[in-house]
Every structure is written in C-alpha cells, then in structure tokens.
Biotite code that builds the C-alpha atoms (Angstrom):
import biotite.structure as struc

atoms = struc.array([
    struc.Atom([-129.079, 157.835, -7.035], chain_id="A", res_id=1, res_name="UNK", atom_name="CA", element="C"),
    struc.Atom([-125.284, 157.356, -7.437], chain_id="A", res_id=2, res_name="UNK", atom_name="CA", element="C"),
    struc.Atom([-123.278, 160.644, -6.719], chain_id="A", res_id=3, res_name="UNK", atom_name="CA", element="C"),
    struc.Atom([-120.345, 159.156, -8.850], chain_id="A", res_id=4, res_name="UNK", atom_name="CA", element="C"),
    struc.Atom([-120.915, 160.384, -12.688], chain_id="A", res_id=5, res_name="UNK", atom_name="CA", element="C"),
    struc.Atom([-119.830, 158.149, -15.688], chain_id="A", res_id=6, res_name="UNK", atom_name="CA", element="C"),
    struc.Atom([-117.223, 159.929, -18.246], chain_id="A", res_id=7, res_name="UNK", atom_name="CA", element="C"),
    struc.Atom([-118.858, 160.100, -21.929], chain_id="A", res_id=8, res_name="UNK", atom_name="CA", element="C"),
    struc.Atom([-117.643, 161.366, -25.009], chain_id="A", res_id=9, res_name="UNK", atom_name="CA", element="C"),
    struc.Atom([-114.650, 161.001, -27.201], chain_id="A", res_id=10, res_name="UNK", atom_name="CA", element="C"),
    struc.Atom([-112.615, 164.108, -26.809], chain_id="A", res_id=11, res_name="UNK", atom_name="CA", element="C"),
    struc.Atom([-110.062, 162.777, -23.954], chain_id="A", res_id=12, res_name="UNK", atom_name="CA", element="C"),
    struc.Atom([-109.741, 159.233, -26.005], chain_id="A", res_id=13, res_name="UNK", atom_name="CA", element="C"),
    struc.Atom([-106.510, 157.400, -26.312], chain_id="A", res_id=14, res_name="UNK", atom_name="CA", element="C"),
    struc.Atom([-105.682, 156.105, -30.134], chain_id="A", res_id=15, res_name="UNK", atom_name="CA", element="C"),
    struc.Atom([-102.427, 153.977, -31.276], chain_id="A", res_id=16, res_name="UNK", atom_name="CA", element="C"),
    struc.Atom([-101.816, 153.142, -35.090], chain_id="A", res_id=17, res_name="UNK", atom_name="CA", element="C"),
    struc.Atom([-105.676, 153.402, -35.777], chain_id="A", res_id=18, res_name="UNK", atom_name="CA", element="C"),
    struc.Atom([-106.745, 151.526, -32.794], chain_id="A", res_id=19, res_name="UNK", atom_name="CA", element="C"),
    struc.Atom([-108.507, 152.966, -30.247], chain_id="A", res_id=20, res_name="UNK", atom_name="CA", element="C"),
    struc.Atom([-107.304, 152.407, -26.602], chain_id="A", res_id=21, res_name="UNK", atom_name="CA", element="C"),
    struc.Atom([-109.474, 150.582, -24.293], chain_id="A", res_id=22, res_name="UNK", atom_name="CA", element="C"),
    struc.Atom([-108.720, 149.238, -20.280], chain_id="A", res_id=23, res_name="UNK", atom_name="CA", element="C"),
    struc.Atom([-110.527, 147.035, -18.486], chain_id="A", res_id=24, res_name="UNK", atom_name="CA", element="C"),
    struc.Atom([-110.390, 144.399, -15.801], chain_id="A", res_id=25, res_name="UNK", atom_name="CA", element="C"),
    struc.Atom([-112.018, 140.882, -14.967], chain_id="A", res_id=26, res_name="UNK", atom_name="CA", element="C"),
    struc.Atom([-113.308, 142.243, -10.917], chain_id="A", res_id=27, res_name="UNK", atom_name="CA", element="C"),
    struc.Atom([-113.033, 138.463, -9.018], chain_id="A", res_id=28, res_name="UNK", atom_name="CA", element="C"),
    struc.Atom([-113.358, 136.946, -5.203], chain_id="A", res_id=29, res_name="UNK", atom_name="CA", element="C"),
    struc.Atom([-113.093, 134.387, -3.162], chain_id="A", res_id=30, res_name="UNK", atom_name="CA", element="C"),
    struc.Atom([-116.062, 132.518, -1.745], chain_id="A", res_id=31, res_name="UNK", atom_name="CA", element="C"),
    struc.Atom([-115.816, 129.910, 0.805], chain_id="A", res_id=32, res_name="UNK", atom_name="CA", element="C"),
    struc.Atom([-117.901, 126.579, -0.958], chain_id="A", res_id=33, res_name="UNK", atom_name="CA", element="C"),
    struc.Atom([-119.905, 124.773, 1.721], chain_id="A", res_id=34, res_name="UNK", atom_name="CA", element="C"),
    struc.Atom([-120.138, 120.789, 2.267], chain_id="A", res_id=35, res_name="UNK", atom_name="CA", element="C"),
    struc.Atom([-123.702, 119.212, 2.906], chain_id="A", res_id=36, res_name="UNK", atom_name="CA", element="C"),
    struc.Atom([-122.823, 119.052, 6.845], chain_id="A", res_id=37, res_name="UNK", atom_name="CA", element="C"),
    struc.Atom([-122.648, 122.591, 6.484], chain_id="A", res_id=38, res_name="UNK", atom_name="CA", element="C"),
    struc.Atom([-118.603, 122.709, 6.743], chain_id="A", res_id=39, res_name="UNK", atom_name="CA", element="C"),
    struc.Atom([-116.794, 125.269, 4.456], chain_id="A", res_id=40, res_name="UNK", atom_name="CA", element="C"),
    struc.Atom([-114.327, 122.731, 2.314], chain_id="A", res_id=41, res_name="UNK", atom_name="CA", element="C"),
    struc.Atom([-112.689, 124.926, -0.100], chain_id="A", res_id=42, res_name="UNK", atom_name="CA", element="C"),
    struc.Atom([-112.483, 128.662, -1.559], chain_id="A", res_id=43, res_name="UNK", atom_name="CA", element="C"),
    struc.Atom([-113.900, 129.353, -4.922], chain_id="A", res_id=44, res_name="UNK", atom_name="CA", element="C"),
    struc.Atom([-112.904, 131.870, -7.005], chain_id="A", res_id=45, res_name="UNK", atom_name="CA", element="C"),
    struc.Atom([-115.837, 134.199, -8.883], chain_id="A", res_id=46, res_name="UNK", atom_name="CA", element="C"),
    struc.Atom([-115.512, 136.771, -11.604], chain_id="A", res_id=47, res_name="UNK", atom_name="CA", element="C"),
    struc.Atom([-117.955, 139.719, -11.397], chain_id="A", res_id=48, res_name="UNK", atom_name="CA", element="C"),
    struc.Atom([-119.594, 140.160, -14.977], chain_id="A", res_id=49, res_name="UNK", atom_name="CA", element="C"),
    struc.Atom([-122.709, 142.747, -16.400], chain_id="A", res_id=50, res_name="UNK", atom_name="CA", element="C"),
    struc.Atom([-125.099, 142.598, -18.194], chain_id="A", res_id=51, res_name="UNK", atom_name="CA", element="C"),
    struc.Atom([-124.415, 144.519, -22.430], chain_id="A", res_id=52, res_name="UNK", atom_name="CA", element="C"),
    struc.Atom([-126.569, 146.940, -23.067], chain_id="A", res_id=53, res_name="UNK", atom_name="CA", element="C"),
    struc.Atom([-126.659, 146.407, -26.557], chain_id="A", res_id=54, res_name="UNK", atom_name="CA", element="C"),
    struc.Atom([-127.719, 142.714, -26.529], chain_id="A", res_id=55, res_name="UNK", atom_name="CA", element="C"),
    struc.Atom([-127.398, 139.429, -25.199], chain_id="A", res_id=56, res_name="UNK", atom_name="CA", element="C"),
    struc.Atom([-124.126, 137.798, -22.921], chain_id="A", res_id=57, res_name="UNK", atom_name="CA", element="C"),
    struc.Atom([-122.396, 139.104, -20.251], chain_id="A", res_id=58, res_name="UNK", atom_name="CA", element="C"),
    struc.Atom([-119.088, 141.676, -20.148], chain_id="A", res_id=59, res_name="UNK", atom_name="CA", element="C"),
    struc.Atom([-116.518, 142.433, -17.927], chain_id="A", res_id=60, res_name="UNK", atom_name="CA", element="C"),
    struc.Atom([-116.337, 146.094, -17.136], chain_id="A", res_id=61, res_name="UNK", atom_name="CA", element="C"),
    struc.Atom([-113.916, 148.232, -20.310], chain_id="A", res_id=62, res_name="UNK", atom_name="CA", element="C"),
    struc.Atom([-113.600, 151.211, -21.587], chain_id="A", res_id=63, res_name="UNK", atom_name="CA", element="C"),
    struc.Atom([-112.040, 153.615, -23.448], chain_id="A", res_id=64, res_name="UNK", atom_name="CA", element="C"),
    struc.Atom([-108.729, 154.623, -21.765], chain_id="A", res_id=65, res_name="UNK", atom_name="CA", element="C"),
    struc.Atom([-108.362, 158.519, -21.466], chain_id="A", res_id=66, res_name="UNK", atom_name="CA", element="C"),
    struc.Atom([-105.148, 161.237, -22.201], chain_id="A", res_id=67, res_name="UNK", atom_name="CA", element="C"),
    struc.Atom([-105.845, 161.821, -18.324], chain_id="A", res_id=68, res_name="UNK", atom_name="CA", element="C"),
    struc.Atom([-105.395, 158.916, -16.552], chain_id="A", res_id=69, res_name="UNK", atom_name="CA", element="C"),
    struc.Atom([-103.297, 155.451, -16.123], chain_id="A", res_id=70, res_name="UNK", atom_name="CA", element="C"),
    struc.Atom([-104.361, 152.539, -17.948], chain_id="A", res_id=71, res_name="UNK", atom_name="CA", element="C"),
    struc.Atom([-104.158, 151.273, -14.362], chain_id="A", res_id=72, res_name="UNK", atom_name="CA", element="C"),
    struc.Atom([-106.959, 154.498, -13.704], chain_id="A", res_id=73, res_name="UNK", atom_name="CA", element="C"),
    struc.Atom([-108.706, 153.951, -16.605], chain_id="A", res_id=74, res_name="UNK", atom_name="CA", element="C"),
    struc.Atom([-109.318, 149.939, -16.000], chain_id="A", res_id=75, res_name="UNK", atom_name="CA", element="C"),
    struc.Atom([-110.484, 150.981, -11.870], chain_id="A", res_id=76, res_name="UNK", atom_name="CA", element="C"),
    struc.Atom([-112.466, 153.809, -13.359], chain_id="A", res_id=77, res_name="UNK", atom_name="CA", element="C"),
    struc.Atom([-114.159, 151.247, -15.484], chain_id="A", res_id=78, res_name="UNK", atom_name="CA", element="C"),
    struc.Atom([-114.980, 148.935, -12.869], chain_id="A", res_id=79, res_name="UNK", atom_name="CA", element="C"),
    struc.Atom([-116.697, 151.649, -10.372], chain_id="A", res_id=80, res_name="UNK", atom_name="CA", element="C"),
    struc.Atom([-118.592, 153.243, -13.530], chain_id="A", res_id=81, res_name="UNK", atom_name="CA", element="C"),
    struc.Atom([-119.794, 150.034, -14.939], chain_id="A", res_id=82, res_name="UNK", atom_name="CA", element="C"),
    struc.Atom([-119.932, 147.628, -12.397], chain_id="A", res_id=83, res_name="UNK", atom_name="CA", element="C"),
    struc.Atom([-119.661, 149.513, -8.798], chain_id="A", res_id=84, res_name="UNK", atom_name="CA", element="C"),
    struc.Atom([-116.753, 147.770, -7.696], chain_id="A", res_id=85, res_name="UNK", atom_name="CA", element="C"),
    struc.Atom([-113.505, 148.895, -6.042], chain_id="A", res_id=86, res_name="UNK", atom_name="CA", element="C"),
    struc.Atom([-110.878, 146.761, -5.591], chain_id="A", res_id=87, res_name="UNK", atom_name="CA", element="C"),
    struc.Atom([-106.895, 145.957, -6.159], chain_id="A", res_id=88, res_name="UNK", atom_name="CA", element="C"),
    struc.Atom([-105.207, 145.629, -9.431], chain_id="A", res_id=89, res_name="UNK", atom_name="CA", element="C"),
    struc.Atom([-103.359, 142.156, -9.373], chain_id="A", res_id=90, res_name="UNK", atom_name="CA", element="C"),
    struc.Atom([-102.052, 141.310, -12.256], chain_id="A", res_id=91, res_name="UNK", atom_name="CA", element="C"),
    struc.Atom([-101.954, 142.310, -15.884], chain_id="A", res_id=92, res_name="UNK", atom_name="CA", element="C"),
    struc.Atom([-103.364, 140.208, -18.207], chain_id="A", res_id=93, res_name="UNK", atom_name="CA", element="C"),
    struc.Atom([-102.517, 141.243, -21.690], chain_id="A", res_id=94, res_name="UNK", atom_name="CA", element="C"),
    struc.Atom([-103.770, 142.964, -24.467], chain_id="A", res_id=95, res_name="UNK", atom_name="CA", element="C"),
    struc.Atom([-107.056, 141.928, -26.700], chain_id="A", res_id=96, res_name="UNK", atom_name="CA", element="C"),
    struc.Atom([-107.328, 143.441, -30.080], chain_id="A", res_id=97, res_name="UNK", atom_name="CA", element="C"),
    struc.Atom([-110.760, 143.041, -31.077], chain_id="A", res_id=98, res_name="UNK", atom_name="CA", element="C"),
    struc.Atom([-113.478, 145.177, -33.048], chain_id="A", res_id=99, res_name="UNK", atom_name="CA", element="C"),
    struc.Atom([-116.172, 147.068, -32.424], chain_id="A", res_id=100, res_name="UNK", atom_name="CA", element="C"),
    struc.Atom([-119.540, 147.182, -34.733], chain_id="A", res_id=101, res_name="UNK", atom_name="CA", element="C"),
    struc.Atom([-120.485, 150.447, -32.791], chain_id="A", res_id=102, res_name="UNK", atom_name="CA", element="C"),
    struc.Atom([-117.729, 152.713, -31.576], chain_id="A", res_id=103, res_name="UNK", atom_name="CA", element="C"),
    struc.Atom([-115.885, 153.713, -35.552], chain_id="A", res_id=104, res_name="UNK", atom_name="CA", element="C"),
    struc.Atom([-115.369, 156.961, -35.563], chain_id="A", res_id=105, res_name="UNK", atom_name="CA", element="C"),
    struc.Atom([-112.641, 159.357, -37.450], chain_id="A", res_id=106, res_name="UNK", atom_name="CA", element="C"),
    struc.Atom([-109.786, 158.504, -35.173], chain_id="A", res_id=107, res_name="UNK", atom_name="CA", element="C"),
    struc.Atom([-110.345, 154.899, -35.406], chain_id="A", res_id=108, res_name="UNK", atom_name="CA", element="C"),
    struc.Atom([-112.814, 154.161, -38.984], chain_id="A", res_id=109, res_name="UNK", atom_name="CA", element="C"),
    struc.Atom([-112.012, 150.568, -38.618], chain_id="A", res_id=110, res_name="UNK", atom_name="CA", element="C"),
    struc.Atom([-113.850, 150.106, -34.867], chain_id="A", res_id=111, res_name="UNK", atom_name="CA", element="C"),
    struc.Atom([-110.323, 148.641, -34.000], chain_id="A", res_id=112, res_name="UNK", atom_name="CA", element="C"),
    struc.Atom([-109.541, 148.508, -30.327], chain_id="A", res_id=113, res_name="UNK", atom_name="CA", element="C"),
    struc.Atom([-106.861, 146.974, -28.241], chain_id="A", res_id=114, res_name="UNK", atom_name="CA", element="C"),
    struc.Atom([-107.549, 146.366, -24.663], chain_id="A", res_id=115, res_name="UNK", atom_name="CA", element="C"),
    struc.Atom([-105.423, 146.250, -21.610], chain_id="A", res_id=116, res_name="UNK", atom_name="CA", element="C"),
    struc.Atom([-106.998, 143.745, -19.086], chain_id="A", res_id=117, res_name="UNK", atom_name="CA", element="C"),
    struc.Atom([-106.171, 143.365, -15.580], chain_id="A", res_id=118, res_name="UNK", atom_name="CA", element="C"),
    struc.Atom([-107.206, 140.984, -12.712], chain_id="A", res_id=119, res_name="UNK", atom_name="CA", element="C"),
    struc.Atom([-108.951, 143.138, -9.921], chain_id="A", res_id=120, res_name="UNK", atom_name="CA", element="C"),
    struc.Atom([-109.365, 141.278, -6.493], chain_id="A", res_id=121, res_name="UNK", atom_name="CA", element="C"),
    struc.Atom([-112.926, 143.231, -5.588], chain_id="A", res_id=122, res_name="UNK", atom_name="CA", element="C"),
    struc.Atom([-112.829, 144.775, -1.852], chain_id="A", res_id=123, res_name="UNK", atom_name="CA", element="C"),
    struc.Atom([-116.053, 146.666, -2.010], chain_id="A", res_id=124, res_name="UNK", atom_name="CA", element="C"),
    struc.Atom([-119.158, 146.419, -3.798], chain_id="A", res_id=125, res_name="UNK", atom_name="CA", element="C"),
    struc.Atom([-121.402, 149.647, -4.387], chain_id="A", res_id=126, res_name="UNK", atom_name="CA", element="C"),
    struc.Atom([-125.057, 149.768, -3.601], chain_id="A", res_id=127, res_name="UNK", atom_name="CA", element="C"),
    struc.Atom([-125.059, 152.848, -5.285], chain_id="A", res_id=128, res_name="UNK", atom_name="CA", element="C"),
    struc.Atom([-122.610, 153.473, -8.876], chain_id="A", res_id=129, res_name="UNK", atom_name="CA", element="C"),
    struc.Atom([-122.838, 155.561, -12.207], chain_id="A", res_id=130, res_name="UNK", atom_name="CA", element="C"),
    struc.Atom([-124.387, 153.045, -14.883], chain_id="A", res_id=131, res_name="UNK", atom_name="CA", element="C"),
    struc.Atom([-126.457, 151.195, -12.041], chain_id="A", res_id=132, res_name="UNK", atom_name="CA", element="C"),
    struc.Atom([-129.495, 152.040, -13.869], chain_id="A", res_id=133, res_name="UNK", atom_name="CA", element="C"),
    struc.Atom([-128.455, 150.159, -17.121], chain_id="A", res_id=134, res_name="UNK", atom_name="CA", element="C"),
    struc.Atom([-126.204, 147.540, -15.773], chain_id="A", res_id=135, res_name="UNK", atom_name="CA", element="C"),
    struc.Atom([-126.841, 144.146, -13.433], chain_id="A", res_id=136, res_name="UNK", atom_name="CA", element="C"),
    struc.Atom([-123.972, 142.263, -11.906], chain_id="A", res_id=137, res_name="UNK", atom_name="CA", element="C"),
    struc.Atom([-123.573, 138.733, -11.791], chain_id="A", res_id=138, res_name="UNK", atom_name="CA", element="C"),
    struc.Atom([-120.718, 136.898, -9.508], chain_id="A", res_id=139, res_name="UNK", atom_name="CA", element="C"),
    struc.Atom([-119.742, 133.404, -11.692], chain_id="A", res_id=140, res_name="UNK", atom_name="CA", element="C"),
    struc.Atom([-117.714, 130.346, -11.068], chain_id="A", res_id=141, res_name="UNK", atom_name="CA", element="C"),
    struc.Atom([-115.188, 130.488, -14.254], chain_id="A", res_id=142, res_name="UNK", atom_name="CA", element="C"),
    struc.Atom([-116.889, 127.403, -16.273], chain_id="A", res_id=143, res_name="UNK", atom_name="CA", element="C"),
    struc.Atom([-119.929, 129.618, -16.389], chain_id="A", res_id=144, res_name="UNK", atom_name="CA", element="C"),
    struc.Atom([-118.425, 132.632, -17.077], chain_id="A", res_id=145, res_name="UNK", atom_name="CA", element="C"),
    struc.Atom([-116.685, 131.674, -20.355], chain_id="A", res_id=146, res_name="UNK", atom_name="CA", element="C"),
    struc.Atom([-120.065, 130.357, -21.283], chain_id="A", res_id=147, res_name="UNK", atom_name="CA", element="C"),
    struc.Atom([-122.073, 133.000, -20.832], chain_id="A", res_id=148, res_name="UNK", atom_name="CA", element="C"),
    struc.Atom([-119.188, 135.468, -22.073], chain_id="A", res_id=149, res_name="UNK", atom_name="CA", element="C"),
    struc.Atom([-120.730, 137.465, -25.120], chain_id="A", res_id=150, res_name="UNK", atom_name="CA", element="C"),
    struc.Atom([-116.611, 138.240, -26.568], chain_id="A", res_id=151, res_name="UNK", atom_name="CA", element="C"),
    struc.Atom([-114.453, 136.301, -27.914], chain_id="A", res_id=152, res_name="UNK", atom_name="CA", element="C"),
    struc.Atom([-111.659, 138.469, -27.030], chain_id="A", res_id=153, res_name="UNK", atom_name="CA", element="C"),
    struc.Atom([-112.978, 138.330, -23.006], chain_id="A", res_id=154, res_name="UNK", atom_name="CA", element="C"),
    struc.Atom([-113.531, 134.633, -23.087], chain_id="A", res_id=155, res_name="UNK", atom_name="CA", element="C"),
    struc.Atom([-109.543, 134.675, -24.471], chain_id="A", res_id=156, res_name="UNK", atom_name="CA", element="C"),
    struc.Atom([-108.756, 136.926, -21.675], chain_id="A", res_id=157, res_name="UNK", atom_name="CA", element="C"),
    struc.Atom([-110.908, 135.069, -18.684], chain_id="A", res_id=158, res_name="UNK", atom_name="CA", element="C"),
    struc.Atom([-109.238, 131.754, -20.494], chain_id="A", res_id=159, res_name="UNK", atom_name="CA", element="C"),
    struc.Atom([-105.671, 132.420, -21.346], chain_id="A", res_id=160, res_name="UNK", atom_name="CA", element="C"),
    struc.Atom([-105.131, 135.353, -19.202], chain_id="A", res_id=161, res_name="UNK", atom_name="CA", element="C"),
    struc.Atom([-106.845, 134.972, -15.998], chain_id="A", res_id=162, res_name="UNK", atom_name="CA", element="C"),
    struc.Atom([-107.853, 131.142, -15.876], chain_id="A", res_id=163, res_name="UNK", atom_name="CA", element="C"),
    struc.Atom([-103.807, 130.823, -16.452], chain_id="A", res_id=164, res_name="UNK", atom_name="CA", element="C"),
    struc.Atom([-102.683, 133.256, -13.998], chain_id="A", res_id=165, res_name="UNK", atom_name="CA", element="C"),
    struc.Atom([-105.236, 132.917, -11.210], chain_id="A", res_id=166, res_name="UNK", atom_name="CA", element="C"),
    struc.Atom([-104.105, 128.891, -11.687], chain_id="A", res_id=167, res_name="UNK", atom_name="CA", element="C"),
    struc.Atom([-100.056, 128.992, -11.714], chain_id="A", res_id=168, res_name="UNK", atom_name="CA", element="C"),
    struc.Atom([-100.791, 131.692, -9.013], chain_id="A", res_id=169, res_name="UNK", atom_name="CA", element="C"),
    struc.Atom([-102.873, 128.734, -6.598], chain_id="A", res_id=170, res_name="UNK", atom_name="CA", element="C"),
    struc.Atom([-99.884, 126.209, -7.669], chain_id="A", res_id=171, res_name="UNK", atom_name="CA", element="C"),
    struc.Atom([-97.439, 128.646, -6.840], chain_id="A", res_id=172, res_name="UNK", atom_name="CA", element="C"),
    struc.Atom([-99.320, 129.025, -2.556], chain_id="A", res_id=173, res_name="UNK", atom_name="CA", element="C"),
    struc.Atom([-99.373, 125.558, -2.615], chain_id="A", res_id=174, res_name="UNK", atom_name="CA", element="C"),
    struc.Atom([-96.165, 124.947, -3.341], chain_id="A", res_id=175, res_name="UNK", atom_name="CA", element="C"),
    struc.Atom([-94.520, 127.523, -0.861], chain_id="A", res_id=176, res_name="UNK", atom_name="CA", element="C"),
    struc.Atom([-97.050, 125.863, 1.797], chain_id="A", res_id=177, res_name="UNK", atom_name="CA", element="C"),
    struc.Atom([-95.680, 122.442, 0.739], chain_id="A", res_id=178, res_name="UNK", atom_name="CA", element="C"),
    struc.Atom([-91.954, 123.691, 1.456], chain_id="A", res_id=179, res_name="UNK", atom_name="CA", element="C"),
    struc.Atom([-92.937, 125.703, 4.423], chain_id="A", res_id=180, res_name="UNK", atom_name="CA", element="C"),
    struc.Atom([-93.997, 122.520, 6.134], chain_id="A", res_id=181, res_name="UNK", atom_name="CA", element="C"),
    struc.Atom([-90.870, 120.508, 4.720], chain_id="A", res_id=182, res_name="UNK", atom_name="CA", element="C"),
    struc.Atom([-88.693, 123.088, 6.481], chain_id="A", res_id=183, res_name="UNK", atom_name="CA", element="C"),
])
C-alpha cells in the first residue's frame, strides 16, 4: 500500500476563459538496444504511458493543475500520483486544448481544457504510488506509442512536441560532438 495519497476534488482547480487548467508530462528514458552478439549498439529513447481507466488506449500522466502549486508541481505531482515516477522536468512542450466528455462542470460547462505538457527524463520508478491500484505502466519506443495513444491532443504532443524536441535535441549532441572532435 502506497503511503503517497492522490489529490481529488475540484475545489483547488485552476480555470482560464472557461477552460479548465490541466499539467502533465510525457515521463521518458534511455535504454541501451542490444545487437545479436550481445553488444549494446545504440540508446533508445522510451516514453512511460498508463493504462485509462475509462476505456481503451494508453495516457500519459495529466491532471488538473491546482491554485497551490506550479504548473511545473502540478505536471511532477501528476506523474508520482498516476504513474509512480519521479524524475526531471526537461523541456516544455506546449499547450493542448482539447475536451473532455467527463470532467464539465460549472466552472468549465464546455469540458474545455488546456494542457501544459512537459518532457520528464524519469530517475526513479515507484514500486509503491497513489493510483497503483487502477493504473499499469508501459515503457514504449515512440512508433508504438503514438499508436497506441488513446488522444489526439497527446499523440500531437508525443509528435510535434516531444518527437520534435527530443530529435533537434539528439542533432544538436551530435553536432557539438562533431565540432568537439574538429577542434
């Protein structure tokens, strides 16, 4: 049983212009890929998704982001709660309006929601976290991911805002290793 406790309720919730405010993060690592002779070749990069728990596909960890906290806090808090990861926030990603069919409430009668995604390199994984009873994990290569990606608006962010960054990132090493052994 996880000593960590998930946050519920409304009454701390963020809203902008009838949308309500929501943080989360796509939780990735590195994992070395191994040749058939048994030699590592290359690192591979993996995003951390979970299971809904309202239907079929695969999330990253959101939420809504509270009068209390960061959106920097609320997108970590997200990731421990829902998917029992800790970790460094990289990059920011961009915001995702989408809609919810479930969460319309007075504040927000619409479902509107605009999300602030981040990139979070994972340093710890949980045995033991808040919505562990509800929620499985599942570490992806990218091409899988946006395939098995239940949103639109996460497959636009794991695409466009990730995929992107994580790439002009790698371009960016390899370039500085490139002049580094010019020099």
């Amino acid at each position: 049983m996880s000593e960590l406790v998930a946050r519920t309720g409304r009454h701390q919730q963020r809203y902008e212009g009838g949308c309500r405010l929501v943080a989360g993060c796509i939780p990735y690592r590195y994992r070395n890929s191994v040749e058939g002779n048994g030699a590592a070749s290359e690192k591979i990069v993996e995003v951390l998704m979970i299971n809904s728990t309202s239907g079929p596909g695969l999330l990253f960890p959101k939420g809504g982001w509270e009068k209390d906290e960061t959106v920097e806090e609320a997108a970590l808090r997200e990731a421990l709660e829902e998917a029992g990861v800790r970790g460094e926030l990289k990059h920011f990603l961009g915001c995702y309006m989408f809609k919810s069919k479930t969460l319309q409430d007075e504040s927000c009668p619409e479902g509107l929601c605009k999300a602030a995604m981040f990139a979070l390199l994972v340093k710890e994984e949980l045995s033991s976290w808040p919505e562990q009873s509800t929620r499985r994990r599942s570490w992806l290569a990218i091409p899988e991911a946006i395939e098995r990606c239940r949103h639109p608006w996460m497959r636009k962010a794991l695409e466009e805002g990730f995929s992107k960054w994580h790439d002009d990132r790698l371009r960016d090493t390899s370039k500085e290793e490139e002049d580094i052994h010019i020099s």
